[in-house]
N, C-alpha and C positions, 0 to 999 in steps of 0.2 A: 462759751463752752460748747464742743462737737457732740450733739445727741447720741447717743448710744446705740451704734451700728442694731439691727435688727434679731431675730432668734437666733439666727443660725453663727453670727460670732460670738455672741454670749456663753452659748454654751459649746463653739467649736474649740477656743480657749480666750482666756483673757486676755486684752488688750495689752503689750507691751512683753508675752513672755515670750523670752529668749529662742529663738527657734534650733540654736548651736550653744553647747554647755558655755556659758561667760560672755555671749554678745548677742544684744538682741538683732534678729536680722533685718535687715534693708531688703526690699525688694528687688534696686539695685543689684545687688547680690544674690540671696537668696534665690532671687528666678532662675540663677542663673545655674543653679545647682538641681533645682526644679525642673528645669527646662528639659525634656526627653527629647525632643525631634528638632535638631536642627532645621528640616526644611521648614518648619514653622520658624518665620524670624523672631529669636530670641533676646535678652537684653546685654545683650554683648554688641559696644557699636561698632560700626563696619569702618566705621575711619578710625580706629582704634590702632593701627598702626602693630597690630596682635593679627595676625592671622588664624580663623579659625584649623585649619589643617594643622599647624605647624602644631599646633599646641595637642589635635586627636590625630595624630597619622596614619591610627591603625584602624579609625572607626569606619561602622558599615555602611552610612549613608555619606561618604565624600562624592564628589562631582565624578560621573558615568561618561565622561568627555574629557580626559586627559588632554587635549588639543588645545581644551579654551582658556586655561590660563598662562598659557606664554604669545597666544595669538591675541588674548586681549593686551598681554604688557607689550605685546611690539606694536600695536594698534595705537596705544595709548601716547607712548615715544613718539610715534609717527607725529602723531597731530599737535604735542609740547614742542618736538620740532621741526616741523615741513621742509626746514632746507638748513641739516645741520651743518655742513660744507664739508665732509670730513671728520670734524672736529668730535673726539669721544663723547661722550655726554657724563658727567657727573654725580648729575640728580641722582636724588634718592627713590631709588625703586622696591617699592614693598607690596605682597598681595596682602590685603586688609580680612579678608573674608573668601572661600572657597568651599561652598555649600550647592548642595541642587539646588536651591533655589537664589542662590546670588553668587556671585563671583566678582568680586571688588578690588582694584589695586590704585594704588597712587605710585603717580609719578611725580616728582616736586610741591607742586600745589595742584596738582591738577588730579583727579577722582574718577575712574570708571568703575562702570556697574552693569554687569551682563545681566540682568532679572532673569525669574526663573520660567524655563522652558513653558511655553504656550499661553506668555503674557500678552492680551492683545492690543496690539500695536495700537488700535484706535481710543480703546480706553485710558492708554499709556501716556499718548499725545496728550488729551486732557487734562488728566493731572500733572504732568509737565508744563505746561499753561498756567495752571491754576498755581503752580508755586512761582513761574515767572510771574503774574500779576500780584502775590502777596510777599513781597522781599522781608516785611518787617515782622514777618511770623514762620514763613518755610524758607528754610537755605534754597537759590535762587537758582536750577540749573544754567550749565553755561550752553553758549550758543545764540542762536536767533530769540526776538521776544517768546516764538511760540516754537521752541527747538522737539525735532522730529527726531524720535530715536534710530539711531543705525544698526546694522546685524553684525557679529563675528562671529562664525559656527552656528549660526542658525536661532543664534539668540540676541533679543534685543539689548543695547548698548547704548547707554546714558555717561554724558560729562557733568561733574559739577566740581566746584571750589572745595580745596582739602578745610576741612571744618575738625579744631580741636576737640575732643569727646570728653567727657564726663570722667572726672579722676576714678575708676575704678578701686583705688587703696586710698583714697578721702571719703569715707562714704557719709562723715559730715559735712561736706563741703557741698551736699548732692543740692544743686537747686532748683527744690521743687517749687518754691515761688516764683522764678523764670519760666519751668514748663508748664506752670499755671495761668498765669498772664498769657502763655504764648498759646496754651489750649482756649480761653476766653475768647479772643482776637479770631483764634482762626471760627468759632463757633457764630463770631457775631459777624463775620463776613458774608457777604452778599453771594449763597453758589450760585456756580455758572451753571449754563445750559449746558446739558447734554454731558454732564458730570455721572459716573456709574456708582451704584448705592457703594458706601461706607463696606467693607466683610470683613465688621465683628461679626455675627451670628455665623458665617460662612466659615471661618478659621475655628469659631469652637467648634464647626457640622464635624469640619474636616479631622480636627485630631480627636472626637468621639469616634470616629469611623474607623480611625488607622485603630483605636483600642480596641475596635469589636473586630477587625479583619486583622489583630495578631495573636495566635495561637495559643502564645506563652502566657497571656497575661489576662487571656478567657476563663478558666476555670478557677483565678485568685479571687479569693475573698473579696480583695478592695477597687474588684474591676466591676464586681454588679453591685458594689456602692455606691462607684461614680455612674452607672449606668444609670442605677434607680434618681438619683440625685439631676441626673439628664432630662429621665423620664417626665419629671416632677415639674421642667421648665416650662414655659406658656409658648405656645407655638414659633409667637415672632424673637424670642431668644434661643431657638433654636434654628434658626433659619427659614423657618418653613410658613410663615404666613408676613405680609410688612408689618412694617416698625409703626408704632402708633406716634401719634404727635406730628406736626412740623418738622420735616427733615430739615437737619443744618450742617452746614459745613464740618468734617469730621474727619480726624487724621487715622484712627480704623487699628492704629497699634504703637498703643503711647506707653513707653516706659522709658527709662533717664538712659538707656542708650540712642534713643534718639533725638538727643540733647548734643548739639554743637556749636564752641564761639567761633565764628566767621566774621572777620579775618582772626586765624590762630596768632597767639594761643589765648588774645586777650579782648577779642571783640564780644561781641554780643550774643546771646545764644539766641538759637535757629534749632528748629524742627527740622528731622530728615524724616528720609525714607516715603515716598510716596505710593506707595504700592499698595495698599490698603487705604488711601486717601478717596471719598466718599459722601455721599449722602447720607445720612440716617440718625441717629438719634444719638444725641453728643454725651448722654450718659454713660457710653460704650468707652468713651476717651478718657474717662475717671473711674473706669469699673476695674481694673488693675490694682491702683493702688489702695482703693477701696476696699477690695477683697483682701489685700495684703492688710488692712486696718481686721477685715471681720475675723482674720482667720489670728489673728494675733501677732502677726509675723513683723509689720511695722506698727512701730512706734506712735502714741495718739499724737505726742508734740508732733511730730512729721504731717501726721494725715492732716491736724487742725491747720500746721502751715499752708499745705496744697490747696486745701478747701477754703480757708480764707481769704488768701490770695483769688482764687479763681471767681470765688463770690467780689470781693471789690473789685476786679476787674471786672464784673458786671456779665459773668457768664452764663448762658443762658440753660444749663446743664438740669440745675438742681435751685429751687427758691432762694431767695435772697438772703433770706433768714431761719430759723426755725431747722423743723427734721428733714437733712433732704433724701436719707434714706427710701422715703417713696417712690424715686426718680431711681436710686441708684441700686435696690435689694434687687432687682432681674438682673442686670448686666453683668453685679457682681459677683451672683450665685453662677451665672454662666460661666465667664473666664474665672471664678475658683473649678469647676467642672473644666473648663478644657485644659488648666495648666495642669489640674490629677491625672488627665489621662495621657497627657504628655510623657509626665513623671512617669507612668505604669508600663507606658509605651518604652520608654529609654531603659530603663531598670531592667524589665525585661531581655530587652536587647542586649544590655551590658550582662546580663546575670547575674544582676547583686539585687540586695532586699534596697527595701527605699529607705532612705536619708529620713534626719528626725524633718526637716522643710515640709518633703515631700507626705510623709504620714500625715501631717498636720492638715496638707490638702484634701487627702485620703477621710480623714476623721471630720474635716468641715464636711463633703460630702456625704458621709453615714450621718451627721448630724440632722443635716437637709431635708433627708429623706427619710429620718423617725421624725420627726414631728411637724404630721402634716397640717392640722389646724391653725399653727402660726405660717405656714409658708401660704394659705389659700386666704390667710388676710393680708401679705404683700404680694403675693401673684393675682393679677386684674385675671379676671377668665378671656 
């Protein structure tokens, strides 16, 4: 049996209730309703064959460089094929994702990814390395063993193999005992030298920051909840002091959109997205779904799946046995804090009230922060 997540889901709501009248939500899903700031990579996956734009055309954060998505798809063509003779070409050409911070399209089988503006180049190489040397856990970029990213418009540009995504309208089919075993694996890997810290604590700084520098969403009620609820966190889940413990290999923004079988539609599933790939404390890579358990939103059957799995595969995340809440109540208190302020942040933007998801986030954070003598016996000073 899974221990009973810590104060703050108990009383944020119970485990399993329905976050939308008649279905209880997936986080799969759910986030994705949650999710306020696209430039924050959300769980929607970029090889999804969905293009983000096509689906918000009129939203205010699309790409500020109209130039770079038909200079990456003719980029792209180019190198599928260096000397077409003439001959039309075919292939299917789709952009996957068209965000500040990614721009992604596929051409046949083949995957580019522009990252987002003032990604550095040397930190990039690295983790492009580090998933060429792990094939049986990160999808494999293409190229040389140790492939060097190129520029189009001033942004860096990564190839890799089109990788099938996570059925979005199966959200039993979601599996989380695959991206369990594949989180285990990558956490008991040996990191490399000169690998740049993991940025969980860095991406909740970031979307606490865009909540406090946006106008609309300062003087709501449920914005100096999740503040207080921020305030409340212990230095190093907030970014601002290190991570305690043995750093370990850590993919930095794990949810089932970044789940792909590689070769499509029916090989084995892979880890994407390296961009938040790092050093630091691998409880960061289970505090998603976790939080999704605290706050009620997914299912206990789901969360027991994850967590068992990732325990016999021998992860080194949370004990082997027993409560591992002690490992997991910071990271998860964190990212429920940064997905609310995402929520507040977009909501605002859009000018509508929050979604029942999104309150839920809202109300795990005023939970937080009224009762502070359970929080100062799971927060280490």
């Amino acid at each position: 049996m899974t221990p009973d997540p810590p104060a703050l889901p108990a009383q944020a709501a119970p485990p399993g209730r329905p976050a939308r009248p008649g279905r209880p939500a997936r986080p799969d899903r759910a986030d994705r309703s949650a999710r306020p700031d696209r430039a924050d990579r959300s769980d929607r996956p970029e090889q999804s064959g969905r293009a983000d734009r096509s689906r918000h055309p009129d939203r205010a954060d699309r790409p500020d460089h109209p130039a770079l998505l038909p200079a990456l798809t003719a980029r792209l063509a180019a190198t599928v094929h260096p000397d077409p003779g003439g001959a039309p070409c075919s292939c299917v050409t789709s952009p996957l994702a068209d965000r500040p911070d990614a721009t992604v399209v596929r051409h046949a089988g083949t995957v580019a990814k522009a990252h987002a503006p003032g990604t550095d180049a040397t930190g990039l190489a690295r983790r492009l390395a580090t998933a060429a040397r792990l094939p049986d856990v990160l999808l494999a970029p293409l190229g040389p063993p140790a492939p060097e990213p190129t520029t189009v418009h001033g942004r860096l540009v990564t190839l890799w193999p089109y990788g099938a995504p996570v059925d979005p309208d199966d959200p039993d089919a979601a599996p989380w005992e695959a991206a369990a075993v594949l989180l285990a694996r990558l956490h008991r890997a040996a990191p490399p030298d000169g690998l740049p810290p993991m940025r969980g604590p860095e991406k909740a700084a970031l979307a606490v920051g865009r909540l406090r520098a946006a106008p609309d969403t300062a003087p709501h009620p449920a914005a100096s909840a999740v503040l207080r609820a921020w305030g409340a966190l212990p230095a190093r889940a907030r970014g601002e002091a290190p991570m305690s413990g043995t750093p370990a290999l850590c993919h930095g923004d794990l949810h089932l959109g970044q789940l792909v079988r590689h070769p499509a539609p029916d090989g084995p599933w892979r880890l994407i997205d390296v961009d938040d790939l790092g050093l630091g404390d691998p409880a960061w890579d289970l505090a998603r779904p976790a939080a999704w358990y605290a706050c009620g939103l997914l299912p206990p059957d789901e969360w027991t799946r994850f967590l068992t799995a990732y325990r016999e595969a021998g992860g080194p995340a949370v004990p082997a046995d027993g409560d591992p809440w002690a490992a997991l109540d910071v990271p998860a208190r964190a990212l429920t804090v940064q997905t609310a302020a995402r929520a507040l942040t977009k909501a605002a933007a859009a000018r509508r009230p929050l979604d029942e998801v999104e309150l839920a986030l809202v109300d795990a954070c005023a939970r937080m922060s009224s009762v502070p003598h359970q929080l100062t016996r799971r927060f280490p000073a």
